[in-house]
N, C-alpha and C positions, 0 to 999 in steps of 0.2 A: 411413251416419250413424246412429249409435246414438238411441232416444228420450231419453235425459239429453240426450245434448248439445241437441237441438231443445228442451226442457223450457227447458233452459238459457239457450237464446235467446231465450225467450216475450218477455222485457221490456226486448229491445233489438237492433236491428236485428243478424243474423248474420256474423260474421267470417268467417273459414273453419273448418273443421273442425280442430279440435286434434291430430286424429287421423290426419291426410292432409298430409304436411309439403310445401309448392308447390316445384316444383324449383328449380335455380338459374339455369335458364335457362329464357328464354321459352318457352310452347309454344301452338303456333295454334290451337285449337277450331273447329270450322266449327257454329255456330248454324242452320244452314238449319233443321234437323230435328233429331226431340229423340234422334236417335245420336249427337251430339255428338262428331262423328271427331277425334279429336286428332293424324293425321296428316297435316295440310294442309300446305301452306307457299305463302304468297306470295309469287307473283314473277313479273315481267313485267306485270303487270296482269290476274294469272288464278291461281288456288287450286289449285297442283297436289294431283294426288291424289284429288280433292276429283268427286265425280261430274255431273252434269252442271244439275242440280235447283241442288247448292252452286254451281257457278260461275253458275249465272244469276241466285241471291241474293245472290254476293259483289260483281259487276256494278251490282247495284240499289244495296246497302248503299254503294258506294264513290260512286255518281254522288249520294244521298242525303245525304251526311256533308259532302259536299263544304264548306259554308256554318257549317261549325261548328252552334254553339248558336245558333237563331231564334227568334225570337217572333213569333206571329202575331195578331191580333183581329178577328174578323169579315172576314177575306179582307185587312189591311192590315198592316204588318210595323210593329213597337212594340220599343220597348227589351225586353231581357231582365225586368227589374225592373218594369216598367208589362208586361209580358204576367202576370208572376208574381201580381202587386196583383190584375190583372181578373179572372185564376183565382180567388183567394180570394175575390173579392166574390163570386162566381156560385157557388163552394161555401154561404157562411156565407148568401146570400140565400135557399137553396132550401129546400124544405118538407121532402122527403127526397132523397136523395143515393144514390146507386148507386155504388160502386169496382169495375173491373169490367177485361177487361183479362187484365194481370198474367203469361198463360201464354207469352210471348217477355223477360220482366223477370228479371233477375240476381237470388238470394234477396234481398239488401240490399235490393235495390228493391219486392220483395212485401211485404218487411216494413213497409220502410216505409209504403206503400199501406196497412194491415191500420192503421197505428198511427193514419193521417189518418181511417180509416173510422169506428176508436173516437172521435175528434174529434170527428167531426160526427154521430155514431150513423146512419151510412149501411147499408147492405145490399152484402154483398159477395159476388161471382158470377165466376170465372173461366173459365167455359166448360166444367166437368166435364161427363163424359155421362152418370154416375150420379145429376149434382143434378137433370136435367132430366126423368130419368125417375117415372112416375107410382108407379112402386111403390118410388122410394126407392133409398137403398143397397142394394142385394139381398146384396152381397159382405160386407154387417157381420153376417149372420145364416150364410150357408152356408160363408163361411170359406174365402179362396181359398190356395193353397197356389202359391208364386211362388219365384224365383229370378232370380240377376242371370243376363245374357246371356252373359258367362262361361262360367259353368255350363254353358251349353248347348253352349257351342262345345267346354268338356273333358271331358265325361262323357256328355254323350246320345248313346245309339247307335242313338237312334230319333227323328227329329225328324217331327210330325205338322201341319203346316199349316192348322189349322182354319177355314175359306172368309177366307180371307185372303192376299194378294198381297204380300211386303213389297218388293217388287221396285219399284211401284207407290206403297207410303206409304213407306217408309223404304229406299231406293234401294241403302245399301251396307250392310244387315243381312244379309241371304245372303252376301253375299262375305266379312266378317267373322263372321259367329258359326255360318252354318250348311256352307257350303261347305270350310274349310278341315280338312284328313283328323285324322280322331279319333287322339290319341295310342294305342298300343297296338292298335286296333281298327278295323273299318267304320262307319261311319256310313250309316244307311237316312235315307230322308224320303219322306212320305206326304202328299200334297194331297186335302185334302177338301174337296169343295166346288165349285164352277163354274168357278173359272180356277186352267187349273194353270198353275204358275210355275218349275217346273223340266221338264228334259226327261224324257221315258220313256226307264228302262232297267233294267239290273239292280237297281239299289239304290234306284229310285225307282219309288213309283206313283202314282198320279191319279185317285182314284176323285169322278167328279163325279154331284153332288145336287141339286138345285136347293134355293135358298134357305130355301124353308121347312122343310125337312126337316132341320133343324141340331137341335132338340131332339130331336126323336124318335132322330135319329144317334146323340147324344151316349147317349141310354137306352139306344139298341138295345148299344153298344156293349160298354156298362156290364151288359144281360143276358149276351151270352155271354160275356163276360169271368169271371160269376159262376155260369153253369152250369145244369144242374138245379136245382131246377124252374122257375128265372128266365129262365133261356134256351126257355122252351116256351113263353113269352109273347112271344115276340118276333119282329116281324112277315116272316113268309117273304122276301118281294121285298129288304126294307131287309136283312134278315140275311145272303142270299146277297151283296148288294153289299160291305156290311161287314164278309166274315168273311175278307178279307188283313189288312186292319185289326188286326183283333182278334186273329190269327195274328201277325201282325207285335209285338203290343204282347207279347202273351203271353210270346211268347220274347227281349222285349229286357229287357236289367238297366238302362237309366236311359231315360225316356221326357220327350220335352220338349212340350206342346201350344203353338206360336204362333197364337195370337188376336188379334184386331183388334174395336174396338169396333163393335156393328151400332145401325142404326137401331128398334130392338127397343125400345117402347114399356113394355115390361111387366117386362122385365131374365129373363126365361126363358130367354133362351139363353147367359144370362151366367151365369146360376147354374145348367145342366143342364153345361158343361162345367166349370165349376168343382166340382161334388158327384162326375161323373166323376175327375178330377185326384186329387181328395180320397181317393174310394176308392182307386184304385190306387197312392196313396204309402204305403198301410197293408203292400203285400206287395213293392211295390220302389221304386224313385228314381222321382218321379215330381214333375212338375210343369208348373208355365202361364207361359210365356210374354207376358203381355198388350201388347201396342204401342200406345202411346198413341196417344188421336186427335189429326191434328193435317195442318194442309194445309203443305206444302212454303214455309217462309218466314215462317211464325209455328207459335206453341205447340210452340218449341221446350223447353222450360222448363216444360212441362204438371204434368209430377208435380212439379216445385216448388212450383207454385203450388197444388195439389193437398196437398201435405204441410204449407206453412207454416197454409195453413187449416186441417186438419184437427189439427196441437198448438194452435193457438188456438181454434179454437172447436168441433171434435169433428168437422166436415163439411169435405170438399172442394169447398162452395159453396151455392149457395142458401141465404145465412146472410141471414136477416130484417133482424138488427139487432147491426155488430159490438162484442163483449163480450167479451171473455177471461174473466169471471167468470160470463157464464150467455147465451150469443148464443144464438137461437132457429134452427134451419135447418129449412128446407121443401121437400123434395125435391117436383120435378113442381109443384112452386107458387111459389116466390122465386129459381126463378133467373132470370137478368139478361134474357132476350128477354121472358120474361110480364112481368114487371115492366112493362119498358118499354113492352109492345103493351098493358098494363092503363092506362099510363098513371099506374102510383103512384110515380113518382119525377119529378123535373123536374130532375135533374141529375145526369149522367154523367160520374164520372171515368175516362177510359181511358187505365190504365198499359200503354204498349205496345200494341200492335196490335189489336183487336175482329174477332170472328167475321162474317163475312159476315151469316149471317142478321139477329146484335144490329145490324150494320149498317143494314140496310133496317127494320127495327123501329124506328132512330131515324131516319131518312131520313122515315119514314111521320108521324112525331109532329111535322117542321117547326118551327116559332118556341117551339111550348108546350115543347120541351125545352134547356139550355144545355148545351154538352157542352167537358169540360175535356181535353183529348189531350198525355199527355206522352209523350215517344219520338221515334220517327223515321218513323210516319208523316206523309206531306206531300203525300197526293194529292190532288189539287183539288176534290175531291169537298165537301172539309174547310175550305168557306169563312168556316163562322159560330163562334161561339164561340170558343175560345181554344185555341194549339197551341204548346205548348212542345215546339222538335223539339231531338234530340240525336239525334249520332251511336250506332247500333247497336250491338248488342255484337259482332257479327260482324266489325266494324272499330276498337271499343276497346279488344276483348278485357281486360274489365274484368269483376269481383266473380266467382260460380260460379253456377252452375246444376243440376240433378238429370238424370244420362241417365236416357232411356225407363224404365231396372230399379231408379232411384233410388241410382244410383251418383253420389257428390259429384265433380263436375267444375270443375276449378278455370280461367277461362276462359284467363288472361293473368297479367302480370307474375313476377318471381321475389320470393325466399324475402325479400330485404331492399328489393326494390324493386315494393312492390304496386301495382298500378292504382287508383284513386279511377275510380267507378261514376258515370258523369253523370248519370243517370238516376235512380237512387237518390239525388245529393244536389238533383235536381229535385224529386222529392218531397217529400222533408225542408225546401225552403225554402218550399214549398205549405204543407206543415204549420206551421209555422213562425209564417205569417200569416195560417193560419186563425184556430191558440192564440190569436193577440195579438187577433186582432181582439173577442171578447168571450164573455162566460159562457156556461151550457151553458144550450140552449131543456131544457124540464121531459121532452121525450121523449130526447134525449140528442143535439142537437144544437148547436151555436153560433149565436150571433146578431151581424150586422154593428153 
């Protein structure tokens, strides 16, 4: 998706891309995870094709959907319209508002969310791992160098696993992008890192590190790579491990690094492989790979949610206060769990599924928090506030979504017969009766 067209979209929720015509026949997406396999197909009451993660999300999604559109209030079942009303009261009553969420929601339906956040001048946080960290974007200064997965599958003749498992987070990315035999060529792969993921043999190696030793890796690799007198700085023990590696990189003509996001507080080992990458696309094909974060059965839709925030308001999250003409974002400070464990919000809308951790952050806050749940969670867990459940997209296969590399993926229906998004027009009847209910409070929220 071109930035025009997202520009495009800033002030009204997204269509499809003009650019990507939907075919004329259905075709099945599996949403488990953000691969977005479009080679499923149901039948019998199981997802063929579909690996083992998707069938036991297809499984859930289907015994889930079961009930149609529900409404919930405080653990009691209420019309559609009277669950809709109580949402709005508990948005327009609160002091500040959190939209939060959003990384398993159809673009239409992130959008929407963004448009209710400028409504109520809420704070808006989708679970990026860049918002959360202390030192910010690190990737908007060092300049990552990325490709779709494509790519990787037709041109790299060196595929490098950097301490990342996709076998583990993303179930049929090896089997589609890295396994299947390079056109014209061989294809090598190299595990770096503590767990290998493929077997040893000719075309593969396994060179393991322990964890901490990933930036220094990424430098040492990046000395001999460059030689004299850089290579004399660089450390004996790390260099003899590293130099099939570097041998290996040396003589291939397209090199691919797959990453995975780490628990790395300070964004150093996000930006030592990335200024790596960097260098080496200056003498041949070179690029990263990144795998979104995301657990098996949500934040399928990460870099969606990730992109319709960042043409709105410049950030992929820890947006203070949302604005399309001047939103504030605070990395390592306003995303959605501090928020919540500070206590500066007393009202949570979650579009689609919530992170574990944001989970127990509001779990921890009790009566002082209302919390508004559109989607298809319905665990019991979710007895207080209000739950507007719809069926999944994994079984409405309605509106698109972005895979992992930001390829537009169109989920369902054909060219003259589109699917209408429940979940997105759930939102939009939330918004709807916030609007109505009254003027803007002077910080930029509504009042009932």
């Amino acid at each position: 998706m071109t930035q025009a067209a997202w520009r495009d979209d800033m002030d009204r929720a997204p269509e499809r891309d003009p650019g990507r015509e939907r075919p004329d026949r259905p075709v099945h997406v599996c949403t488990a995870c953000s691969l977005l396999c479009d080679d499923v197909v149901p039948a019998g009451g199981v997802l063929a094709a579909a690996c083992a993660a998707g069938q036991a999300v297809w499984s859930a999604s289907l015994a889930s959907s079961a009930g149609g559109k529900t409404a919930r209030v405080d653990g009691r079942d209420v019309s559609w319209e009277e669950g809709l009303d109580r949402a709005a009261a508990l948005v327009t009553a609160a002091r500040r508002v959190l939209v939060s969420g959003l990384r398993d929601a159809p673009l239409d339906a992130i959008t929407a969310a963004c448009d209710l956040a400028e409504a109520c001048g809420a704070a808006v946080d989708g679970g990026d791992a860049e918002a959360a960290r202390l030192s910010g974007d690190v990737l908007a200064r060092v300049g990552r160098v990325t490709a779709e997965w494509d790519e990787l599958r037709d041109r790299a003749d060196l595929v490098v696993l950097w301490w990342c498992d996709p076998a583990v987070s993303h179930p049929r990315f090896l089997e589609r992008f890295v396994l299947p035999p390079l056109p014209g060529g061989q294809r090598r792969t190299i595990a770096v890192g503590t767990a290998p993921v493929l077997p040893r043999g000719a075309h593969h190696l396994h060179v393991q590190l322990a964890p901490d030793t990933a930036v220094n890796a990424a430098r040492t690799i990046h000395g001999l790579l460059a030689g004299p007198p850089t290579a004399a700085h660089v450390p004996p023990d790390l260099g003899r491990l590293l130099d099939p590696v570097h041998r290996a990189i040396d003589s291939a003509k397209a090199v691919a690094f797959v990453t995975s996001p780490t628990a790395d507080a300070t964004g150093l080992v996000t930006w030592s492989v990335a200024s790596l990458v960097r260098a080496l696309a200056l003498s041949r094909v070179a690029f990263e790979i990144p795998l979104p974060r995301h657990a098996i059965g949500g934040g399928a839709n990460a870099v969606g949610a990730a992109a319709v925030c960042t043409w709105r308001y410049g950030s992929a999250g820890a947006i203070s206060r949302a604005d399309r003409h001047g939103a504030r974002s605070l990395p390592g400070e306003d995303d959605a769990e501090r928020l919540v464990g500070r206590g500066e919000v007393d009202c949570v809308v979650a579009v689609g599924g919530l992170p574990e951790a944001l989970e127990t952050a509001i779990a921890s806050r009790g009566h002082d928090l209302s919390v508004v749940r559109l989607g298809a969670d319905a665990s019991p867990r979710h007895e207080t506030g209000v739950l507007l459940r719809v069926p999944p997209p994994l079984v409405t296969q309605s509106g698109a979504m972005l895979r992992g590399d930001g390829r537009w993926v169109d989920l369902g229906g054909t060219a003259t017969s589109p699917r209408p998004d429940p979940l997105c027009e759930t939102v939009r009847g939330l918004l709807d009766r916030v609007v109505r209910r009254g003027p803007r409070r002077p910080f930029g929220g509504v009042t009932a």
